[in-house]
N, CA, C and O atoms as a GROMACS GRO file, in nm:
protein
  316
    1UNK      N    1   0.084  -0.119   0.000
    1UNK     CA    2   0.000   0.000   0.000
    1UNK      C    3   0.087   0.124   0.000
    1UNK      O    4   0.199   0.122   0.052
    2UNK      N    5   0.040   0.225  -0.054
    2UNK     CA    6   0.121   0.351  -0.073
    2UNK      C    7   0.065   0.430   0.041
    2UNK      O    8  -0.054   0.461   0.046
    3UNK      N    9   0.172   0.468   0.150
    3UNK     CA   10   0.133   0.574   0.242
    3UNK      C   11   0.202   0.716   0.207
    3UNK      O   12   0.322   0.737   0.186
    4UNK      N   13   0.118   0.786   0.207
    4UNK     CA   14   0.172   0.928   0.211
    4UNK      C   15   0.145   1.010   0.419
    4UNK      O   16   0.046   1.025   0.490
    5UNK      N   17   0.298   1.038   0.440
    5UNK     CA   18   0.269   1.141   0.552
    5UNK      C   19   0.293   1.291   0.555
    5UNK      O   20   0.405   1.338   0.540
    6UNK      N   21   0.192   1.359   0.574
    6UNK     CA   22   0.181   1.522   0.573
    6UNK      C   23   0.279   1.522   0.692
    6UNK      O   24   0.277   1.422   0.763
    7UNK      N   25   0.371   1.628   0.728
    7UNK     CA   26   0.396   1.666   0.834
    7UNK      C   27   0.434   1.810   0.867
    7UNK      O   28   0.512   1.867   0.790
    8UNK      N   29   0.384   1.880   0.985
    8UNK     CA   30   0.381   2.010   1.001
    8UNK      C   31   0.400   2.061   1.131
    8UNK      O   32   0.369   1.996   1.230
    9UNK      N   33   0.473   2.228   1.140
    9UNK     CA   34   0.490   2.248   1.246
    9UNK      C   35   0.368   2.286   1.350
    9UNK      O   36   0.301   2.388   1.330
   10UNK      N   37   0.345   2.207   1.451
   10UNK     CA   38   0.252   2.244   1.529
   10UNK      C   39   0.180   2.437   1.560
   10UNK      O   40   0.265   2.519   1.526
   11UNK      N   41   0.100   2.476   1.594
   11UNK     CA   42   0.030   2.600   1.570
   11UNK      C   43   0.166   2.720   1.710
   11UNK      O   44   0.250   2.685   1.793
   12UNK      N   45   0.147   2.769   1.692
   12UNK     CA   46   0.234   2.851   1.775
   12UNK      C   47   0.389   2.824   1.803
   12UNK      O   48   0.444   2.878   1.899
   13UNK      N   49   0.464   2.728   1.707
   13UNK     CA   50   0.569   2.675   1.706
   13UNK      C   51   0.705   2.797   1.569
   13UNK      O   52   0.667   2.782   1.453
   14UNK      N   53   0.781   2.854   1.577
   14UNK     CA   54   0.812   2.939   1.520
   14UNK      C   55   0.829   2.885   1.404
   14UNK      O   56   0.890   2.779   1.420
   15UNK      N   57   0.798   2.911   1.257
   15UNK     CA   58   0.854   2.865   1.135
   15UNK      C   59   0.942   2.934   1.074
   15UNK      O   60   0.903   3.000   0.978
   16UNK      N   61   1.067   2.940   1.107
   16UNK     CA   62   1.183   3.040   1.052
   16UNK      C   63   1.173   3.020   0.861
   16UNK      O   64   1.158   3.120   0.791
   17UNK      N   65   1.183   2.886   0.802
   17UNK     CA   66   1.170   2.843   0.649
   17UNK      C   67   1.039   2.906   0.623
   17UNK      O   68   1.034   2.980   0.525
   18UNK      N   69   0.888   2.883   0.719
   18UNK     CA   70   0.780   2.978   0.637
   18UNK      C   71   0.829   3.132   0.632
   18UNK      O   72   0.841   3.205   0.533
   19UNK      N   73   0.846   3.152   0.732
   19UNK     CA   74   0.878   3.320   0.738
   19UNK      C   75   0.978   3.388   0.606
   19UNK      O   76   0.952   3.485   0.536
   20UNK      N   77   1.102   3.295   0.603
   20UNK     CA   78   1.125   3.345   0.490
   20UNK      C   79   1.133   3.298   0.353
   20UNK      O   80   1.229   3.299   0.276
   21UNK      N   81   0.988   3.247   0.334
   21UNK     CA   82   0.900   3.214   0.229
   21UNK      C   83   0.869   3.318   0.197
   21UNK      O   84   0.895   3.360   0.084
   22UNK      N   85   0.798   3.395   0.298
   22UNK     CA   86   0.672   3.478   0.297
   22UNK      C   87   0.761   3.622   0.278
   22UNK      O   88   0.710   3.713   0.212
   23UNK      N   89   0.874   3.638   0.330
   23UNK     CA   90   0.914   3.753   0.293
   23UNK      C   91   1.005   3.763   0.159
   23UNK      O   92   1.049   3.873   0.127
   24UNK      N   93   1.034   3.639   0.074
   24UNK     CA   94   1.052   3.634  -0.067
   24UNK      C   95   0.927   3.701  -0.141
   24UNK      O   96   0.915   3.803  -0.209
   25UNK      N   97   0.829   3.591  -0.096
   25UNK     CA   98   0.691   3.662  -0.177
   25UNK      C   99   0.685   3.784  -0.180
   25UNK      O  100   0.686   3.847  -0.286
   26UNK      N  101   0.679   3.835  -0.069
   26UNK     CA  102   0.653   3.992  -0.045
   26UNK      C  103   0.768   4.047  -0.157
   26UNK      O  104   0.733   4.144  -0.225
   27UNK      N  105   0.854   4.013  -0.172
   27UNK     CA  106   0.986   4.062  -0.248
   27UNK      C  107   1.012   4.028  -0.404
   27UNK      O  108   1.110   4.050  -0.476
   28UNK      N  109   0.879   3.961  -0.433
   28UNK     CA  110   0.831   3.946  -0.544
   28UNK      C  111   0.713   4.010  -0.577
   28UNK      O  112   0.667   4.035  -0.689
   29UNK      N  113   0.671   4.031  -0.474
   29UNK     CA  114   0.510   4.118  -0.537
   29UNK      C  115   0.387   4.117  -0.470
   29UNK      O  116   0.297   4.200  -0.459
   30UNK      N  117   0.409   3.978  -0.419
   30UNK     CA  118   0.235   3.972  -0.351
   30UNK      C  119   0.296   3.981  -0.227
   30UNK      O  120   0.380   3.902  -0.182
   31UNK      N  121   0.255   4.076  -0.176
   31UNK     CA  122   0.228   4.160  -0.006
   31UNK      C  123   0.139   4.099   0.021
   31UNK      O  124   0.162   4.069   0.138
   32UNK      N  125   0.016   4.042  -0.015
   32UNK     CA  126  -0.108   3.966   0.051
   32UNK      C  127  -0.070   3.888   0.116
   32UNK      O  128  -0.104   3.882   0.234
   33UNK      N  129   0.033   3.780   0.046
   33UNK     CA  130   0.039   3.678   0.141
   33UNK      C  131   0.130   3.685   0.272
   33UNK      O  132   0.244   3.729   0.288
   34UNK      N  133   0.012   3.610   0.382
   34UNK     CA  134   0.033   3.633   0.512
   34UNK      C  135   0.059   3.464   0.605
   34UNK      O  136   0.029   3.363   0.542
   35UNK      N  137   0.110   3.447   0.743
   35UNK     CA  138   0.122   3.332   0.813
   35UNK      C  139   0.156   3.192   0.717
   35UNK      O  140   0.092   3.089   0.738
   36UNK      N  141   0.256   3.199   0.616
   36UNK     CA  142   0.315   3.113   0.554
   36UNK      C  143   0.372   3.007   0.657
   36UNK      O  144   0.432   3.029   0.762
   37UNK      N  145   0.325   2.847   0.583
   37UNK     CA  146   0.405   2.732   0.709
   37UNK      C  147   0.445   2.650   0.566
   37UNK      O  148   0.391   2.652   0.456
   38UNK      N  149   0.569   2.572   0.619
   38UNK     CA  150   0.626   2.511   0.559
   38UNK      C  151   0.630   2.393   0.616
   38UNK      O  152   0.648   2.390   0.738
   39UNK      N  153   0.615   2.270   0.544
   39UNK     CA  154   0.570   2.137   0.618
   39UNK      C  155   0.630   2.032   0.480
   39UNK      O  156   0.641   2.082   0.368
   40UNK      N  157   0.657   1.915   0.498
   40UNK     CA  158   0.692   1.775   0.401
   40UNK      C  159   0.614   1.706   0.410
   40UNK      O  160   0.517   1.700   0.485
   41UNK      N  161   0.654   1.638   0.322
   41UNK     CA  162   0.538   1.552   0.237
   41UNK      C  163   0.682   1.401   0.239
   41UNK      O  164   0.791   1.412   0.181
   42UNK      N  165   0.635   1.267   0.325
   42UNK     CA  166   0.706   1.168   0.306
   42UNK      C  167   0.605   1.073   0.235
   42UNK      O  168   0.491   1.063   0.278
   43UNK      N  169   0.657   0.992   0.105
   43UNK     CA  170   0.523   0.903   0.058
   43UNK      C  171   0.643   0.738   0.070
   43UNK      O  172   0.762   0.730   0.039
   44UNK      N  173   0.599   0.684   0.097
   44UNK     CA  174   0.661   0.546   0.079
   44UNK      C  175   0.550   0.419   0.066
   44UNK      O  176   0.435   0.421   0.110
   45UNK      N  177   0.610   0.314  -0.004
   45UNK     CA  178   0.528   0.202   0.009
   45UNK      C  179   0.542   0.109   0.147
   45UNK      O  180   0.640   0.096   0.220
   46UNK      N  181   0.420   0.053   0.154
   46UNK     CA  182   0.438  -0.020   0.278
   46UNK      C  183   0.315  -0.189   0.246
   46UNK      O  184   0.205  -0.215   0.197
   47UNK      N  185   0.446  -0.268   0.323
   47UNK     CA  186   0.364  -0.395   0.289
   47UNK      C  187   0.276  -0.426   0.397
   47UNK      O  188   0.298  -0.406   0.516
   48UNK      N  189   0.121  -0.504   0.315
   48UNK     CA  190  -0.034  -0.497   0.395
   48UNK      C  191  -0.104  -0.521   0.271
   48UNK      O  192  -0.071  -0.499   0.155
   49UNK      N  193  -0.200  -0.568   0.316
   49UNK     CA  194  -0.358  -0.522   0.293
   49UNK      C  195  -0.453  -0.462   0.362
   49UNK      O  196  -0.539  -0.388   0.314
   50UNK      N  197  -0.437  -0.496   0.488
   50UNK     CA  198  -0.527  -0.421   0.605
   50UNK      C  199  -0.529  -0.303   0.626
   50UNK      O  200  -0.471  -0.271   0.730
   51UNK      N  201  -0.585  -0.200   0.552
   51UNK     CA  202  -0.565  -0.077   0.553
   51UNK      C  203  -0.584  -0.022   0.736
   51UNK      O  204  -0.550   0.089   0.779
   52UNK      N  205  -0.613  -0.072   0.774
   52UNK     CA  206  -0.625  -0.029   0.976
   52UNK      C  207  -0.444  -0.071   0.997
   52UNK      O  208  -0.349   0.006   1.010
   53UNK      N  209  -0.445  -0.173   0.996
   53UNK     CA  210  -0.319  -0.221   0.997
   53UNK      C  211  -0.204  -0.169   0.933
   53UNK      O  212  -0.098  -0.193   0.992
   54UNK      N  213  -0.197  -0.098   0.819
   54UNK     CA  214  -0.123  -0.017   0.787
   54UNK      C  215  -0.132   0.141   0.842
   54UNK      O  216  -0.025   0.191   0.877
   55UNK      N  217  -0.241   0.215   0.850
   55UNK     CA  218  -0.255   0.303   0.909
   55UNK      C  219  -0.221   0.309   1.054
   55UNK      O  220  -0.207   0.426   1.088
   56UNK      N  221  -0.201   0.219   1.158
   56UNK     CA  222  -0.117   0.140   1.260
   56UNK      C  223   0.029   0.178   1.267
   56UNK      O  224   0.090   0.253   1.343
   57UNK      N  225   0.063   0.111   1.174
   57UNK     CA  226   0.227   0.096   1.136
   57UNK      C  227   0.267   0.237   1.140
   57UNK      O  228   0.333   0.288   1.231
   58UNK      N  229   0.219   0.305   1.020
   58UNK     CA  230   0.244   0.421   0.969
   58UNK      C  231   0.269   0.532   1.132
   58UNK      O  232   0.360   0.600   1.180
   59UNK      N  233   0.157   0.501   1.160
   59UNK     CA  234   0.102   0.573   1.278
   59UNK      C  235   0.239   0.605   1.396
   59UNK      O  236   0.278   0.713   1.440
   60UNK      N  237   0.296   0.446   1.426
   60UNK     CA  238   0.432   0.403   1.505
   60UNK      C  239   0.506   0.450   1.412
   60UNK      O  240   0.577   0.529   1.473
   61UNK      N  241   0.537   0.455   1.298
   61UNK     CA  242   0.688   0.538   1.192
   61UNK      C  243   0.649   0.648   1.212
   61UNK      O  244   0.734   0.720   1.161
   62UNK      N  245   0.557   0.722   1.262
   62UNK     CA  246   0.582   0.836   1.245
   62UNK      C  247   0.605   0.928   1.426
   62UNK      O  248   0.659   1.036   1.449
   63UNK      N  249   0.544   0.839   1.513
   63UNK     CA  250   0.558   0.862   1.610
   63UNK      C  251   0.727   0.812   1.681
   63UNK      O  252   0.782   0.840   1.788
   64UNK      N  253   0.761   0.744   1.585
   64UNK     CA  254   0.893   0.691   1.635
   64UNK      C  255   0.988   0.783   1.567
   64UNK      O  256   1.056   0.830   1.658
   65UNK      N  257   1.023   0.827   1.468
   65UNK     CA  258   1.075   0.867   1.372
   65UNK      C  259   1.102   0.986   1.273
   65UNK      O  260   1.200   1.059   1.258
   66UNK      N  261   0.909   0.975   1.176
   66UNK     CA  262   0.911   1.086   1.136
   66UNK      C  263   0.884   1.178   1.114
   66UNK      O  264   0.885   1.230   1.002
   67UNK      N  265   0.847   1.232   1.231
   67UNK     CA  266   0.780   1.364   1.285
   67UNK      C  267   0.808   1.376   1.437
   67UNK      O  268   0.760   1.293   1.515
   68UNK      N  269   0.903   1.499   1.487
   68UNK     CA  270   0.894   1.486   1.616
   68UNK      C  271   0.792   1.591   1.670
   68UNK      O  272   0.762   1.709   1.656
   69UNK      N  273   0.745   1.448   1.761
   69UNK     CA  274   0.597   1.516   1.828
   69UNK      C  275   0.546   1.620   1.923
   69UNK      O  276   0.436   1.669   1.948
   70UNK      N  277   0.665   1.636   1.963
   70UNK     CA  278   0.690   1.811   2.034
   70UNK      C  279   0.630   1.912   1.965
   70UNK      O  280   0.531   1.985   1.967
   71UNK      N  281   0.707   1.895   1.917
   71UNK     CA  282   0.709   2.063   1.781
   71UNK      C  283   0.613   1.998   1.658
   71UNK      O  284   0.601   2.081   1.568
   72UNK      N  285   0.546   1.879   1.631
   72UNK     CA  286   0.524   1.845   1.462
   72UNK      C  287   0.369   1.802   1.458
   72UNK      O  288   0.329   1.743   1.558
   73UNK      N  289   0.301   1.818   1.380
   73UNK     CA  290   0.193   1.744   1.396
   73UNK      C  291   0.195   1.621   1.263
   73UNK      O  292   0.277   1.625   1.172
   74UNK      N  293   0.101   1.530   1.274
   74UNK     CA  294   0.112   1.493   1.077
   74UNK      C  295  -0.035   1.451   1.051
   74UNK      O  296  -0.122   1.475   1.135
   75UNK      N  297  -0.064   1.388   0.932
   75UNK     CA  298  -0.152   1.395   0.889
   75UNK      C  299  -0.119   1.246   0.815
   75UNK      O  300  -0.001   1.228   0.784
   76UNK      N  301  -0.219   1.136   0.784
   76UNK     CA  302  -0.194   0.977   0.748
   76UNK      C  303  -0.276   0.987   0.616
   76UNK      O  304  -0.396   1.006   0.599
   77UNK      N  305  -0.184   0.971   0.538
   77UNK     CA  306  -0.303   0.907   0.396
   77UNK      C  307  -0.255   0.753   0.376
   77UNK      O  308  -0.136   0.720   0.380
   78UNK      N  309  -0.389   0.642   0.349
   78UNK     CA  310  -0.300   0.544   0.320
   78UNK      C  311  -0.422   0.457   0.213
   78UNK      O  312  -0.541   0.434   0.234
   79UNK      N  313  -0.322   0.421   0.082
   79UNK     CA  314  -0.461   0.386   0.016
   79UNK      C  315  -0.376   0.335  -0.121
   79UNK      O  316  -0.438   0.292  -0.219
   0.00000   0.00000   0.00000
């Protein structure tokens, strides 16, 4: 099964890489854009059928690994 994991910095956590996202933009033109976050995208395959059971797994790789849970939140696609 192909899992994709979102991962992002938790809400009130400083994003130094969004920030200076957002002040490129501005330095290109659009001043609109505002509260830029910068977050990854990990997709890997994983062996299953049990989509619970993989969403499981995933769940422990990411709590072990790849996303630290202090500072990160993530998000599970698995399908």
């Amino acid at each position: 099964m192909k899992a994709t994991v979102h991962v992002f910095l938790k809400p009130g956590v400083l994003d130094v890489q969004g920030k200076a996202v957002e002040n490129a933009l501005h330095g290109l033109g659009w001043a609109d854009v505002k509260d830029v976050r910068v977050g990854r995208v990990i997709t890997f395959d994983v062996g299953g059928t049990d989509k619970a059971a993989v969403e499981a797994e995933v769940k422990a790789m990411c709590d072990k690994l790849l996303a630290n849970t202090v500072i990160e939140s993530y998000r599970i696609e698995v399908g």
